[in-house]
N, C-alpha and C positions, 0 to 999 in steps of 0.2 A: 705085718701081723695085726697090726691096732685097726687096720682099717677091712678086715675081715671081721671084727669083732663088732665095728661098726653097724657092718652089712648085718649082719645075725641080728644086732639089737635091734635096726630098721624093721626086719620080718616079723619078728615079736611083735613090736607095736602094733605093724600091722593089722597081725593077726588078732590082738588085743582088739582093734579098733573095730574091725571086721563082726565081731563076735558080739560086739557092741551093739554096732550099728543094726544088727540084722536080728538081736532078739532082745534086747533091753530097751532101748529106744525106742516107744512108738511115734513122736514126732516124725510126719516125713521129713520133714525139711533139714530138722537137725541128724535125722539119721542120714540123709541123701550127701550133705556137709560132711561127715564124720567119715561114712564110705568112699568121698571124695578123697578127703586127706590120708587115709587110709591106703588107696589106689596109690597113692604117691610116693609115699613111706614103704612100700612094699617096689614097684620100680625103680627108687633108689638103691634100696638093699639089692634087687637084682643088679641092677649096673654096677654097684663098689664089687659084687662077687665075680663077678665076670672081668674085673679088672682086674684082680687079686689071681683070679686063675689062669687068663693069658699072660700078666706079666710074670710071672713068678718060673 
């Protein structure tokens, strides 16, 4: 269960970061970083969810 909750907070951040990156930030560099880690943080949360739904 803990680690579905995981997942959901990983997507948040994400999306957090995404939103970031893409209209507050006009730095490229720090925005192109932030959308990086962002991409990441978002493919984790898919992976722990995807794991949470075939094991279960």
């Amino acid at each position: 269960m803990w680690i579905s909750f995981y997942s959901m907070g990983f997507m948040a951040i994400a999306m957090g970061l995404i939103y970031l990156s893409r209209h507050k930030i006009k730095n490229t560099i720090v925005s192109s970083i932030l959308a990086l880690v962002s991409y990441i943080f978002l493919i984790i949360g898919f992976l722990t969810m995807m794991f949470v739904v075939f094991t279960w």
